[in-house]
C-alpha positions as CSV (number, residue, x, y, z in Angstrom):
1,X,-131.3,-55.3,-76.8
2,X,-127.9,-54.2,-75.1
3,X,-125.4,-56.1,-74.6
4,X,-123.8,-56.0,-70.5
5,X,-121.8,-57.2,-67.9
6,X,-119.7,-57.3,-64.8
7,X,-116.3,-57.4,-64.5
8,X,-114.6,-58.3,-60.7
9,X,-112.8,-61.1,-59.2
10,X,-116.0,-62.5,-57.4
11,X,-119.1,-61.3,-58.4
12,X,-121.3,-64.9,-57.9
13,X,-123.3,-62.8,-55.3
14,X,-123.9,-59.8,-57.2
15,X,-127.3,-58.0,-57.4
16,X,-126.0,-56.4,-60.4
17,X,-128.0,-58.3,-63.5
18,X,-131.4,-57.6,-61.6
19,X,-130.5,-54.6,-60.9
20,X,-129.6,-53.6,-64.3
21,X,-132.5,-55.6,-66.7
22,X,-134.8,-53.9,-63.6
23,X,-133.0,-50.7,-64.9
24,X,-132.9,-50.9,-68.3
25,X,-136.8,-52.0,-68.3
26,X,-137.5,-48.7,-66.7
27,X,-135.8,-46.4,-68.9
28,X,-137.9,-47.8,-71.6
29,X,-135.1,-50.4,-72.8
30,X,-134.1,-54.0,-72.6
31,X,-130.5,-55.7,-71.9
32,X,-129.2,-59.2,-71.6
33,X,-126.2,-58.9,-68.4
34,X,-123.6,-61.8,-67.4
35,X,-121.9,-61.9,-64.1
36,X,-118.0,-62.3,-65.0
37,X,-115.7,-63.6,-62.0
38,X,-112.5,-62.9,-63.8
39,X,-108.8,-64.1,-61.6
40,X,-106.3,-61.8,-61.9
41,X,-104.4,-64.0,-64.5
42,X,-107.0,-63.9,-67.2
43,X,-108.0,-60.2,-66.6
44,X,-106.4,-59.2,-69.6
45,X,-108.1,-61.6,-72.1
46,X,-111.5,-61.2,-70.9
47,X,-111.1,-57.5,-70.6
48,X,-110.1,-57.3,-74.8
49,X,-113.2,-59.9,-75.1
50,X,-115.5,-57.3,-73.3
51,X,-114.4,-54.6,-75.4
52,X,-114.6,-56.2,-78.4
53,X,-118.7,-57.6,-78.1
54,X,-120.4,-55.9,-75.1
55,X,-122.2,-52.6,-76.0
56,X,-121.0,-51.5,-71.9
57,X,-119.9,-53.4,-68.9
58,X,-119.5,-52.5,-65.3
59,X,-116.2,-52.7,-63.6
60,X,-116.1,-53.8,-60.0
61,X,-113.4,-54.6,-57.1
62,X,-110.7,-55.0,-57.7
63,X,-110.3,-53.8,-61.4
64,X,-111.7,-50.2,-60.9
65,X,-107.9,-49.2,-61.6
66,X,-106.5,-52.2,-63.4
67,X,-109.3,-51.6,-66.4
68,X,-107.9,-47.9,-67.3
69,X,-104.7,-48.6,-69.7
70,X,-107.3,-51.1,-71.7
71,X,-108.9,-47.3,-72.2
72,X,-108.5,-44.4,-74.9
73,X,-110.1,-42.3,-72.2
74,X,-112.2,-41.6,-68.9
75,X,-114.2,-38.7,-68.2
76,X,-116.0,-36.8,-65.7
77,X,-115.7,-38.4,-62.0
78,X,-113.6,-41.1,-63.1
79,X,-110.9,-38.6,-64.2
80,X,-111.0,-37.4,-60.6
81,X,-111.3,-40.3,-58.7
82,X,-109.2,-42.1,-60.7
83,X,-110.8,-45.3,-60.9
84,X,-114.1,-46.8,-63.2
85,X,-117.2,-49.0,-62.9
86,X,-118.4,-48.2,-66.4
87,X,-116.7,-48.6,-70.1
88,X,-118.9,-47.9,-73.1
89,X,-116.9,-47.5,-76.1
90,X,-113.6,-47.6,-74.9
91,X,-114.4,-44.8,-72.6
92,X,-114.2,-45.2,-68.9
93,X,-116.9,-43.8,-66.2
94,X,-118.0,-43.5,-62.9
95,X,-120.8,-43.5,-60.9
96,X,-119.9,-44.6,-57.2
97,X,-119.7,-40.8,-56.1
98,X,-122.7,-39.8,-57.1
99,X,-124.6,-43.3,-56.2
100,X,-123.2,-42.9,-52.6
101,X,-124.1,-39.2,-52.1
102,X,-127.9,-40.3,-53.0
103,X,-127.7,-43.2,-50.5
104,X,-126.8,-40.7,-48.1
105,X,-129.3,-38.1,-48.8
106,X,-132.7,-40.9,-48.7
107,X,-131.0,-42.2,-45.6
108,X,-130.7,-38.3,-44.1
109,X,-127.5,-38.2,-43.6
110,X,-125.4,-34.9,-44.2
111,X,-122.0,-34.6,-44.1
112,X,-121.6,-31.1,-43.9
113,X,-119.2,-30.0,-41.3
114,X,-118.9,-33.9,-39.8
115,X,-116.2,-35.6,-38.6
116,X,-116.0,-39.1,-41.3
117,X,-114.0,-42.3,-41.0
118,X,-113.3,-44.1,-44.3
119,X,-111.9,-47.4,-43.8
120,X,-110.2,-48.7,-47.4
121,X,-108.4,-46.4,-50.2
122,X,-109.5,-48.6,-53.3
123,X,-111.6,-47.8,-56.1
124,X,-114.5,-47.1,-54.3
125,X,-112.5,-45.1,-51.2
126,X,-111.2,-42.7,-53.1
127,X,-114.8,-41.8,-55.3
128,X,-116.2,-41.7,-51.2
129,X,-113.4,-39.1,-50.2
130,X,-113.6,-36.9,-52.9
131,X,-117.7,-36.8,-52.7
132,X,-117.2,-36.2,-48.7
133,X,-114.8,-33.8,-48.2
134,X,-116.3,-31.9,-51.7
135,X,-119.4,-31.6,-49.4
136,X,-117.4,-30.0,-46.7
137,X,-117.1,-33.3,-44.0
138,X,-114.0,-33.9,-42.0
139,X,-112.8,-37.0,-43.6
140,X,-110.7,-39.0,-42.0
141,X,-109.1,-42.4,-43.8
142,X,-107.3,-45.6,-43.2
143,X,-106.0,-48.9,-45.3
144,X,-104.1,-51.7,-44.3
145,X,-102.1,-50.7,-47.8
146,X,-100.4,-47.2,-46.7
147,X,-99.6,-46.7,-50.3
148,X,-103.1,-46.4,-51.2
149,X,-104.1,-44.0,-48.2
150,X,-100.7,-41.6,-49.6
151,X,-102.1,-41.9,-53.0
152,X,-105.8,-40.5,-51.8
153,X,-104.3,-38.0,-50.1
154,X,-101.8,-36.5,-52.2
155,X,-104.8,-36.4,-55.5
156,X,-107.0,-34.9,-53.3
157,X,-105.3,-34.1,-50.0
158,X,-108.4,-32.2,-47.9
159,X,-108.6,-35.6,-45.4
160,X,-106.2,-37.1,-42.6
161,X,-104.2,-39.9,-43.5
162,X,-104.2,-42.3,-40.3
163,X,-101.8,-45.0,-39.7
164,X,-103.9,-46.8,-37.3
165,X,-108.0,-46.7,-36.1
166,X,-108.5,-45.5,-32.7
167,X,-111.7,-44.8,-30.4
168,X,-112.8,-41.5,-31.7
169,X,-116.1,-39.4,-31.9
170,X,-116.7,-39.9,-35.2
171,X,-120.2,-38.7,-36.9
172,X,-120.1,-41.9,-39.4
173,X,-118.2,-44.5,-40.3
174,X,-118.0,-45.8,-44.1
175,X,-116.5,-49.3,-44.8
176,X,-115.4,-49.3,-48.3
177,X,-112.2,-52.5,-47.6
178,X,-114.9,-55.0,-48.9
179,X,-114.2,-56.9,-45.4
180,X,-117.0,-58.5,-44.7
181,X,-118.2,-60.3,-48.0
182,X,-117.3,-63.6,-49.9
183,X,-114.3,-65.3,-47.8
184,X,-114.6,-63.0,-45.5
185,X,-118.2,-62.8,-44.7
186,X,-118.6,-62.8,-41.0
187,X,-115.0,-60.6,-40.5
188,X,-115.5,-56.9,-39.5
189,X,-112.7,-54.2,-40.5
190,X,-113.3,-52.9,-37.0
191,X,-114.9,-53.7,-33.9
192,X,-117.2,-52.3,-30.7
193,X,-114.5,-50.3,-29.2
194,X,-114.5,-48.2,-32.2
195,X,-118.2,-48.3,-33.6
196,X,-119.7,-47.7,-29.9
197,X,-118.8,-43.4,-30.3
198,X,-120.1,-43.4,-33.8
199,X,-123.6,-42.2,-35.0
200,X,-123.6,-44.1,-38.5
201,X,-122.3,-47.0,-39.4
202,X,-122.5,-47.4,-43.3
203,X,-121.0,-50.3,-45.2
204,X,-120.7,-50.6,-49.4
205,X,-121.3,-53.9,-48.8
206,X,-124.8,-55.0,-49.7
207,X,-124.4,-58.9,-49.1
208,X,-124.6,-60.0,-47.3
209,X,-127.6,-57.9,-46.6
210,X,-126.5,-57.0,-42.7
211,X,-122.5,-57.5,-42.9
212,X,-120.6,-58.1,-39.4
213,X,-119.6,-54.2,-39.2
214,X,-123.5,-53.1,-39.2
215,X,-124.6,-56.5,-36.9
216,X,-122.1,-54.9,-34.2
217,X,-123.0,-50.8,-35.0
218,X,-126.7,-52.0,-34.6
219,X,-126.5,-53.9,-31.3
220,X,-124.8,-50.8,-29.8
221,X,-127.7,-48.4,-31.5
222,X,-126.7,-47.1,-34.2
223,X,-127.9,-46.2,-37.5
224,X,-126.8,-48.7,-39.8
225,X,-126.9,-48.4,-43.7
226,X,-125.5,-50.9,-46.5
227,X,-124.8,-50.6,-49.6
228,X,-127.6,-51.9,-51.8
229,X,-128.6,-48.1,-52.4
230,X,-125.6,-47.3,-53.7
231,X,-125.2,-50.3,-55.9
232,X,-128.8,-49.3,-57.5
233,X,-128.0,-45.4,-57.9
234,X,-124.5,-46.2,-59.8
235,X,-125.7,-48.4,-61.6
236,X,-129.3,-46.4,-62.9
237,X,-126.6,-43.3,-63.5
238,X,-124.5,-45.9,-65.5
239,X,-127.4,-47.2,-67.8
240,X,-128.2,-43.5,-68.3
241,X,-124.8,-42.9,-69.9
242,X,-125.4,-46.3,-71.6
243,X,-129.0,-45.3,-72.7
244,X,-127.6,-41.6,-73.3
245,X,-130.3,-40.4,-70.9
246,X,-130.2,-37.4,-68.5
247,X,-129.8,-39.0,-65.0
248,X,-132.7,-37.6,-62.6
249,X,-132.2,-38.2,-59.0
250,X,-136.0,-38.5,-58.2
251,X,-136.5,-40.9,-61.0
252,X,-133.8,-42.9,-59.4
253,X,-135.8,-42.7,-55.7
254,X,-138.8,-43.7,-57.3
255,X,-137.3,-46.9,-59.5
256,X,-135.2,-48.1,-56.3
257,X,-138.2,-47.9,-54.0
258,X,-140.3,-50.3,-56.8
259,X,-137.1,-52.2,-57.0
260,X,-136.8,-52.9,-53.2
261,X,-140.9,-53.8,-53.1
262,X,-140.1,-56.3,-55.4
263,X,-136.6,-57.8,-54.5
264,X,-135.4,-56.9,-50.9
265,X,-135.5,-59.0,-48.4
């Protein structure tokens, strides 16, 4: 029986210990998982606590970058993106990138060759940049923090730093602020004027289940898609490493599709 968690400032909402025990169960394993709502101030004990008795735990916003000096080491995506949703051992890892490009791909969307807003330069902005613009979209991006939009841009340059959202035809839109949940559920990052020339509106948000953003993209006809597929495929490619299991992306389509049959609204 493994021992798990997440880690984020508000995670009272989070699908993540169904999703996880749902996970594990599948892979032919078991785990007990606590939800963690950690403030900022007692980051630091709880984080040495973690370490210390969990066999893994998940990170989540808005300690995908605060958790890496607790580390010896990240690898693979998390090296690149610079951020982590997974420490096993003292060893960061993630698994947004990869989660997101398989939400994507079931939803039949390819960014090839598109034209791509990201709204928000965090943790989970930058692992969406890099997996966009390494599959050859036009990504654009934009934060309210500059510093983090000049941080994206010089790791990975390859995408246009905006200093403010305008009307444009955009192919997709991805809202990875977190605007639109807990305190500021009902709020979108952006509003008709901008979503009426886009195709795709897809939020990381997955509660609530249809944020503000996707309630206005949908009146005006557009595709919406939120973020409860990407939530499951990180976190099946986390309990992999966890499990040290080689991830399969149709295994992962088949466990989310008996996930949402018994659990989605």
């Amino acid at each position: 029986m493994y021992k798990m968690a997440v880690i984020g400032k508000d995670v009272s909402k989070s699908d993540s210990a169904k999703m996880h025990t749902f996970d594990f169960e599948g892979l032919g394993s078991a785990c007990t998982y606590q939800l963690l709502s950690v403030p900022q101030e007692e980051f630091d004990e709880k984080v040495k606590e973690l370490l210390a008795s969990y066999d893994a735990f998940n990170v989540t916003i808005p300690y995908k970058l605060d958790i890496i000096p607790y580390l010896d080491r990240i690898e693979g995506d998390a090296r690149v993106f610079g951020a982590v949703n997974l420490v096993k051992n003292k060893v960061g890892y993630n698994t947004d990138g990869v989660g997101f490009m398989l939400m994507l791909e079931n939803n039949g969307v390819c960014p090839a060759g598109k034209k791509i807003l990201v709204l928000g330069a965090g943790g989970a902005g930058r692992s969406v940049v890099k997996k966009l613009t390494d599959a050859g979209a036009d990504v654009f991006l934009f934060d309210v923090c500059k510093q983090n939009v000049q941080s994206v841009y010089r790791d990975f340059g390859h995408c246009t730093p905006l200093e403010s959202v305008e009307p444009s035809d955009y192919y997709m839109i991805v809202n990875a602020t977190g605007v639109g949940m807990h305190k500021s559920e009902g709020i979108s990052p952006v509003g008709a004027e901008i979503l009426q020339n886009v195709q795709i509106a897809c939020d990381l948000i997955y509660y609530p289940r249809k944020s503000e953003f996707l309630r206005i993209a949908e009146s005006l006809g557009k595709q919406i898609i939120n973020g409860e597929g990407m939530l499951f495929y990180q976190a099946y490619y986390g309990d992999c490493i966890v499990l040290g299991k080689t991830p399969q992306a149709g295994e992962a389509k088949r466990l989310f599709e008996a996930y949402k049959r018994i659990y989605s609204e």
